[in-house]
C-alpha positions in Angstrom: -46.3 44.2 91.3 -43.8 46.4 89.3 -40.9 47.8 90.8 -38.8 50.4 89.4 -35.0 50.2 89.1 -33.9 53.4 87.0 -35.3 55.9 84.4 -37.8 53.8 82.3 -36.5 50.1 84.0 -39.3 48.3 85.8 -39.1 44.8 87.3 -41.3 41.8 87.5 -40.0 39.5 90.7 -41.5 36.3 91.4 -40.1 32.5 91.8 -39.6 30.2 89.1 -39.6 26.7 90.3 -37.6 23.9 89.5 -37.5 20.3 90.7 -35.6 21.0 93.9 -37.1 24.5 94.7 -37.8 27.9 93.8 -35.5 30.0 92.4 -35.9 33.8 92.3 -36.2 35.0 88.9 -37.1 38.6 87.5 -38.5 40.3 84.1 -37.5 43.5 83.2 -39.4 45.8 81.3 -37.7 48.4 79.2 -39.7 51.9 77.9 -38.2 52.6 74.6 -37.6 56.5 74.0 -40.8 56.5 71.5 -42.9 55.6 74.7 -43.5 51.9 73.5 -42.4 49.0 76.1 -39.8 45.9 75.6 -40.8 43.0 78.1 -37.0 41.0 78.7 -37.4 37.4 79.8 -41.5 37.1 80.0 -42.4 35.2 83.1 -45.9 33.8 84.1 -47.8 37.3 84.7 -51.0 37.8 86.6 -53.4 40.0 85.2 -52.9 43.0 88.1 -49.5 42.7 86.6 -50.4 42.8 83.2 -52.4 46.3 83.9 -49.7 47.7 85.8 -47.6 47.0 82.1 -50.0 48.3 80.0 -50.6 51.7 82.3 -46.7 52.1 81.2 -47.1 52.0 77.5 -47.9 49.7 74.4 -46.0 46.2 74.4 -44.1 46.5 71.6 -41.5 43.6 72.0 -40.9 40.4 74.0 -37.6 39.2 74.0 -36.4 35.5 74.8 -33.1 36.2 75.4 -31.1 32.8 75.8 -32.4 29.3 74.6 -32.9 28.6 78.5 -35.5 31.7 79.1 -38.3 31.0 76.6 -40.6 29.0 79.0 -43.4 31.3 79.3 -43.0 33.5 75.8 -45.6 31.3 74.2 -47.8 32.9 76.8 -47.1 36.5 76.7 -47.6 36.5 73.2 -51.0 35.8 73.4 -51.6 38.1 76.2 -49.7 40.8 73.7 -50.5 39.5 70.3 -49.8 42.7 68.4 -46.4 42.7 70.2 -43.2 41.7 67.9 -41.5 38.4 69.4 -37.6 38.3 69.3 -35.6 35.3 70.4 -32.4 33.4 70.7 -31.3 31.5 67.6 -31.7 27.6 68.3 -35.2 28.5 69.9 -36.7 27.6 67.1 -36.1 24.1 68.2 -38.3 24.5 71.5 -41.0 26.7 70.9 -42.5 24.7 67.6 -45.2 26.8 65.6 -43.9 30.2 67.6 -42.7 32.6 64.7 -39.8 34.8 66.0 -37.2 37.2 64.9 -33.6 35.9 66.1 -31.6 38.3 67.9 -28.9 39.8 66.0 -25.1 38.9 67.3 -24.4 42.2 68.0 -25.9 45.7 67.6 -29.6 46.8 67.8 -32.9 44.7 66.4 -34.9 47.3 64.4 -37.7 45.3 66.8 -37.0 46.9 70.1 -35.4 50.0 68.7 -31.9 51.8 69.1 -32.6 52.1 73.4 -31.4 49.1 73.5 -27.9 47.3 72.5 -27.5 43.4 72.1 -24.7 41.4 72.5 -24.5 37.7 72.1 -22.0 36.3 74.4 -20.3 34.1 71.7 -18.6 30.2 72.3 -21.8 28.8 74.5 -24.2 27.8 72.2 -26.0 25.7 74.0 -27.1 29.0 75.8 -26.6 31.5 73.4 -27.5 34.1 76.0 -28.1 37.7 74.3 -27.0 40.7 76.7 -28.4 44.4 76.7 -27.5 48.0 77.7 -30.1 50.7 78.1 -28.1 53.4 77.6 -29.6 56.1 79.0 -30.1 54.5 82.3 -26.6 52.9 82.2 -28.0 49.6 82.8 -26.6 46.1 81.8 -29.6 43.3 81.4 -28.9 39.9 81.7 -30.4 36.3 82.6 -27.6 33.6 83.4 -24.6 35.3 82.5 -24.4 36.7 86.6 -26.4 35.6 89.2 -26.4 37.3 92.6 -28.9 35.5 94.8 -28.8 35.9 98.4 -32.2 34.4 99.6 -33.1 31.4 98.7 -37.0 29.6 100.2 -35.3 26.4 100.8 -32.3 24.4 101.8 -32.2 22.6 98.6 -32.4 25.6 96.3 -29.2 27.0 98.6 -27.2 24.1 98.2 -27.9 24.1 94.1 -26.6 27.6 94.2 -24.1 26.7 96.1 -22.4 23.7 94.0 -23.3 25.9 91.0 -20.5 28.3 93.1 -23.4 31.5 93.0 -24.7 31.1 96.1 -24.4 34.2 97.9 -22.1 36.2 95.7 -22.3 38.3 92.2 -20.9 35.1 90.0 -21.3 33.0 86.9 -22.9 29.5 87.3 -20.1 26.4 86.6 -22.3 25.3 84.1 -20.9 27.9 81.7 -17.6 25.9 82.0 -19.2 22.7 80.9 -21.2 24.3 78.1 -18.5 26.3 76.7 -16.9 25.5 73.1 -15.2 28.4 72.4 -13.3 30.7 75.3 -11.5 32.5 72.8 -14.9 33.7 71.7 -16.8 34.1 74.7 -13.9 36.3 75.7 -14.3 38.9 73.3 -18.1 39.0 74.0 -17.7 39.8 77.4 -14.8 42.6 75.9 -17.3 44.1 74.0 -19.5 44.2 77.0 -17.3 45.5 79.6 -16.7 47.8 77.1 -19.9 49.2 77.5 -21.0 52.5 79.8 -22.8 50.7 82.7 -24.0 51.3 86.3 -25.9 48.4 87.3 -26.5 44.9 86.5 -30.5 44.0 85.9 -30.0 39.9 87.0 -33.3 37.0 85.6 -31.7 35.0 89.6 -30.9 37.7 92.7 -30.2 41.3 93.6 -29.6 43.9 91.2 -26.2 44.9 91.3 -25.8 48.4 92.1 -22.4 48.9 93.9 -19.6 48.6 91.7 -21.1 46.8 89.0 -18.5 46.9 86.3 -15.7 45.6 88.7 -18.1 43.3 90.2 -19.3 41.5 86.4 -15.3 41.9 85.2 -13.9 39.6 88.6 -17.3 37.0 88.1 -16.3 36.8 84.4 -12.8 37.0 84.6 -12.2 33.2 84.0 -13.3 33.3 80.8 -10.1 35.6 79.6 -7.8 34.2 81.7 -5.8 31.7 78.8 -7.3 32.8 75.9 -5.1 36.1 75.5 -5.6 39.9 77.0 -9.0 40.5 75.6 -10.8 41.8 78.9 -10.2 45.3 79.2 -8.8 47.5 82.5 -10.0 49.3 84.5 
């Protein structure tokens, strides 16, 4: 079931699972100004879901956002054939025979239309995880870049959050600090982004983050500046 977050933001909630449990993951689905629907981070959908998408509009994107959320964009493009397919650069690697636009570095794909801004967050290629703001709603989308998971179905999934140092709290997994190459980069990334208008955080893992959102994504990011000169804005 679909559940709405602002004007023209839906959400698709269920678990993803892993080897050591399930881990709450989201979609979000975007309705473009033009009435046409963007599907963020395609999970496994059911087909009461599917209907409840289609009732909202035409499926005119899908978007793999990062090379780590692609697993089930092979399948939502057959379910919306006629649907364009953007992804991460580097994706090619992992979905052989799938034909995709990469996501530009910065700016708007022609794809999913000006509603909707992109930034790469630069210097973690191994992720290569593409941001978005939906301007007219004032809402940030991302996948790994924050989580804010609460609940967690078992005590194994709560202990991987925790040693990942997200367990409970709006914050960035320590595997960013492993995968990074290039701070100096990522840093101004996550300038442009805190740059942006923005009211809320849309997480793939946890809560939305409606309270404070800004302050809340500049402290959980705030690492990455810190050393690699004044690049994160104030307040």
């Amino acid at each position: 079931m679909l559940q709405a977050i602002a004007e023209d933001v839906w959400a698709y909630e269920r678990d993803f699972r892993l080897p050591f449990g399930d881990l709450p993951a989201r979609t979000t689905v975007v309705r473009r100004a033009d009435g046409g629907l963007v599907i963020h981070s395609p999970l496994a959908f059911d087909d009461d879901t599917a209907r409840e998408i289609d009732a909202l509009g035409e499926v005119r994107a899908l978007v793999a956002p990062s090379c780590l959320h692609h697993v089930f964009l092979r399948a939502a493009t057959e379910r919306w054939p006629r649907a364009g397919v953007l992804g991460a650069p580097g994706l090619e690697k992992k979905l052989s025979g799938l034909r995709f636009t990469p996501l530009p570095r910065s700016g708007v794909a022609p794809e999913i239309g000006d509603d909707l801004d992109v930034r790469l967050i630069e210097g973690v290629p191994y992720i290569a995880e593409h941001v978005f703001l939906h301007a007219r709603s004032r809402t940030l989308i991302v996948t790994d870049l924050l989580f804010n998971v609460h609940e967690a179905r078992s005590f194994a999934m709560k202990v991987f959050l925790w040693v990942g140092g997200v367990w409970r709290k709006t914050a960035q997994d320590h595997v960013w600090r492993v995968l990074m190459r290039d701070r100096a980069a990522a840093a101004r990334s996550v300038a442009d982004v805190l740059a942006w208008d923005f009211e809320r955080v849309v997480v793939a893992h946890g809560d939305v983050i409606e309270g404070e959102a800004k302050d809340r994504t500049r402290s959980a990011l705030a690492w990455i500046g810190a050393g690699a000169g004044r690049l994160l804005p104030g307040r």
